[in-house]
C-alpha positions as CSV (number, residue, x, y, z in Angstrom):
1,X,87.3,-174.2,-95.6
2,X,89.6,-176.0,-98.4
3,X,88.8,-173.1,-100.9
4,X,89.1,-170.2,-97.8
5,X,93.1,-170.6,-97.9
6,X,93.6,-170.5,-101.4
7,X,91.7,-167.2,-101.7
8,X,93.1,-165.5,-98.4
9,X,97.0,-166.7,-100.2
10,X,95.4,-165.2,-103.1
11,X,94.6,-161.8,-101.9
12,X,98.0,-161.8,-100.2
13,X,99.9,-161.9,-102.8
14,X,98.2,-160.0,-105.3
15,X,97.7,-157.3,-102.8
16,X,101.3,-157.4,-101.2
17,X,101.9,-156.2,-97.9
18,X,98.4,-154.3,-96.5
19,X,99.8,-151.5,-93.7
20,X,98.8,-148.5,-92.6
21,X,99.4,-145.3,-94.2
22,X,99.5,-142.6,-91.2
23,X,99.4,-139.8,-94.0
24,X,96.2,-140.8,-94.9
25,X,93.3,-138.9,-93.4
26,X,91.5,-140.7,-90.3
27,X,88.6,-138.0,-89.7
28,X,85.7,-139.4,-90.9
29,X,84.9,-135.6,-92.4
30,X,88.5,-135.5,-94.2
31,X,88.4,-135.7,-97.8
32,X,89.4,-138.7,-99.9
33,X,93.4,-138.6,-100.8
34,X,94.0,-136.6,-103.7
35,X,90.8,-134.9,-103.8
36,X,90.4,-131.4,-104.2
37,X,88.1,-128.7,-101.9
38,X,88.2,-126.1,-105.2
39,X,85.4,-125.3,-107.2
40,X,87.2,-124.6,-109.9
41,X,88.3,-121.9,-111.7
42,X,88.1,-120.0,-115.0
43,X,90.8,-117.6,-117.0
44,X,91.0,-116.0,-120.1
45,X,92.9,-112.7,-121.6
46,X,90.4,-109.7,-121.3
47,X,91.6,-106.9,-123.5
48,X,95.7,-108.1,-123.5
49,X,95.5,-108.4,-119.7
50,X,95.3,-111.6,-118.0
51,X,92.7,-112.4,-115.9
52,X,91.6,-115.6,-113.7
53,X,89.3,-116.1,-110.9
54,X,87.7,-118.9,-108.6
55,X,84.3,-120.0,-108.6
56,X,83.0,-119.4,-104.9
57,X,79.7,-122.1,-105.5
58,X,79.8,-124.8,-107.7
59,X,78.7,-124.5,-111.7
60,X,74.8,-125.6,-111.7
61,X,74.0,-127.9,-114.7
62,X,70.3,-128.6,-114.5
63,X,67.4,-128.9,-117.0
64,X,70.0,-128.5,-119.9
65,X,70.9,-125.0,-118.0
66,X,74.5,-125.0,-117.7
67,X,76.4,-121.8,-115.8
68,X,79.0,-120.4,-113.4
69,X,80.0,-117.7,-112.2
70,X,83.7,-116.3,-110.8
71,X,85.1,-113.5,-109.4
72,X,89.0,-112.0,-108.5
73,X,88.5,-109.4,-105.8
74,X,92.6,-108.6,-106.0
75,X,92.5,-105.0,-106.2
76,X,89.6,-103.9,-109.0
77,X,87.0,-106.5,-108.3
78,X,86.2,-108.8,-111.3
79,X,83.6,-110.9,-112.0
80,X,82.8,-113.3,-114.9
81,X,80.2,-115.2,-115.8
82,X,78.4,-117.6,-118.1
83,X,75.2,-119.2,-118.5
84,X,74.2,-121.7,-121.7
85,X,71.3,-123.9,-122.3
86,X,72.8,-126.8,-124.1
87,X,71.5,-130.1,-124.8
88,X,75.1,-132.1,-123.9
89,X,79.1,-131.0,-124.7
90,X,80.0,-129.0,-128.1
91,X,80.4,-125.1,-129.5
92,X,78.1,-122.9,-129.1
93,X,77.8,-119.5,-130.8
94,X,76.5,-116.4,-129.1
95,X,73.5,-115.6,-131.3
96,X,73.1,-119.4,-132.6
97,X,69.8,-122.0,-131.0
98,X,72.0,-122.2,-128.1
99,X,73.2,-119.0,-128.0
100,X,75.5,-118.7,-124.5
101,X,74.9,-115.4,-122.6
102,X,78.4,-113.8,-121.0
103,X,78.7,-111.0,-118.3
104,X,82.2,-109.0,-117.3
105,X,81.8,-106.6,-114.6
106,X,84.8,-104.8,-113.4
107,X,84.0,-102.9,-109.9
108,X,86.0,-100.3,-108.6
109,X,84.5,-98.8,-105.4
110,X,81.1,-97.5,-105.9
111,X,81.4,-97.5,-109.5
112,X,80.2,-100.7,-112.0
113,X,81.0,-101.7,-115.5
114,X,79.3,-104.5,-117.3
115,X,79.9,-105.8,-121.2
116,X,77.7,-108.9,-121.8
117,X,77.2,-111.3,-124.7
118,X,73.5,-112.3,-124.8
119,X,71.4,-114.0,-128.3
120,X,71.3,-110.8,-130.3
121,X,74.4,-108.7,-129.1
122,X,78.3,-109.6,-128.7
123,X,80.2,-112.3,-130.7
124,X,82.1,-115.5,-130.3
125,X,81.2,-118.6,-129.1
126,X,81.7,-121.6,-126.0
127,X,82.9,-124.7,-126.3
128,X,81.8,-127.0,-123.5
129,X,84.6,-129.5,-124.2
130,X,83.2,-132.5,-121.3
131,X,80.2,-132.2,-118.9
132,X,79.0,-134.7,-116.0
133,X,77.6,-134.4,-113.1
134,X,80.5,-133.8,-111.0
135,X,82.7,-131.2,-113.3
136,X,82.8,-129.1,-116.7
137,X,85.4,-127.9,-118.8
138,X,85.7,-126.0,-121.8
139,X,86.6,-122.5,-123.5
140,X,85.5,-119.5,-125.0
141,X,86.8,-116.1,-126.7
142,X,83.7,-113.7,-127.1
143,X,83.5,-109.5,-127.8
144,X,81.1,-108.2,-125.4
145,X,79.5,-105.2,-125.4
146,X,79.1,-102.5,-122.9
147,X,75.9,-102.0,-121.1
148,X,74.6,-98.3,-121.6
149,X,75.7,-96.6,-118.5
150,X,79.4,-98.5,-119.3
151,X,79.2,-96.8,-122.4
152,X,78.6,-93.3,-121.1
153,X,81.3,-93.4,-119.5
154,X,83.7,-93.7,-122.4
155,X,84.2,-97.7,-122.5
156,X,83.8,-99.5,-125.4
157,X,83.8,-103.5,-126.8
158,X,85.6,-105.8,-124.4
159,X,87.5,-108.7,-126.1
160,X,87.9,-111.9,-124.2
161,X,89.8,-114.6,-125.8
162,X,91.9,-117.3,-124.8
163,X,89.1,-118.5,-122.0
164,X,89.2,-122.0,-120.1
165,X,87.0,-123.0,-117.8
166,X,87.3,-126.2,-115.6
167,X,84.5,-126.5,-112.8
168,X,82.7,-128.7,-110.4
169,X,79.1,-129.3,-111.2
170,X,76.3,-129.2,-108.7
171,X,73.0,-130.7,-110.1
C-alpha cells in the first residue's frame, strides 16, 4: 500500500489529465485512429500520360514471391501489374537472377492490349525500396513490349517510367 500511492501520483502526472475522446471510434469493428482501409496504390507515367490506380486485394509477399496488381477503370480500363521473386528489399533488373515480370493491359470494350516485361523481353528494372509484412514500397520505369495480337494491331513498345508503388502486404 505505501508504494501503491506513489505509483498511481506517478502515472497521474506523467499521464496528465486521462478523458474521453468522443471522436474516437467506440465500435469494437471500427478501425484504430489514423489507420487507413486502402490497399494501396501505384502510379507511374505510361507513354507521357499519367496514370495511377488502386490495388483492390492486398500485395501477396510469400515464399520470396512478391506482387500486386492495380487497376483504373475511369473511362479506358487500365490495369497494372507486377510480380518479383526477391530474396528481401533492393533493384532488380528485368532479365537479371531476379528478373521482375510487368503486365499493362489497356481494355477498351471488347478489345485488349497487353505489353509485358518478363526475364528475356522488355527493359528496366524495380526497386523494392522497404518490405514487411504489413506494406511495400518502391519504384520502377520499365519498356514493355506488346504481346502479338497488340502488335497486330499497330501498337508498339510501351514506356513506363516514373513508377511508385506503396502497398499493404498480405502474407
Amino acid at each position: 500500500m505505501k508504494f501503491l500511492i506513489p505509483v498511481t501520483l506517478l502515472l497521474v502526472v506523467a499521464c496528465g489529465d486521462l478523458k474521453f475522446d468522443e471522436n474516437l471510434p467506440t465500435s469494437p469493428n471500427s478501425p484504430p485512429p489514423g489507420s487507413t482501409t486502402s490497399l494501396g496504390s501505384m502510379g507511374a507515367t505510361v507513354d507521357n500520360e499519367q496514370f495511377s490506380a488502386p490495388l483492390q486485394t492486398p500485395a501477396i509477399w510469400r515464399n520470396d514471391n512478391f506482387g500486386f496488381s492495380a487497376t483504373n477503370a475511369t473511362g479506358l480500363t487500365r490495369t497494372f501489374a507486377l510480380s518479383l521473386r526477391l530474396p528481401g528489399p533492393g533493384t532488380y533488373a528485368v532479365g537479371s537472377t531476379y528478373s521482375p515480370a510487368v503486365s499493362y493491359f489497356e481494355q477498351d470494350g471488347t478489345k485488349t492490349y497487353r505489353w509485358f516485361t518478363n526475364s528475356r523481353n522488355g527493359a528496366g528494372s524495380v526497386t523494392v525500396s522497404f518490405l514487411s509484412p504489413e506494406s511495400a514500397s518502391g519504384y520502377f520505369s520499365v519498356e514493355l513490349i506488346p504481346d502479338s495480337l497488340t502488335k497486330e494491331a499497330g501498337f508498339t513498345t510501351k514506356y513506363i517510367t516514373g513508377g511508385t508503388f506503396n502497398v499493404a502486404v498480405m502474407r
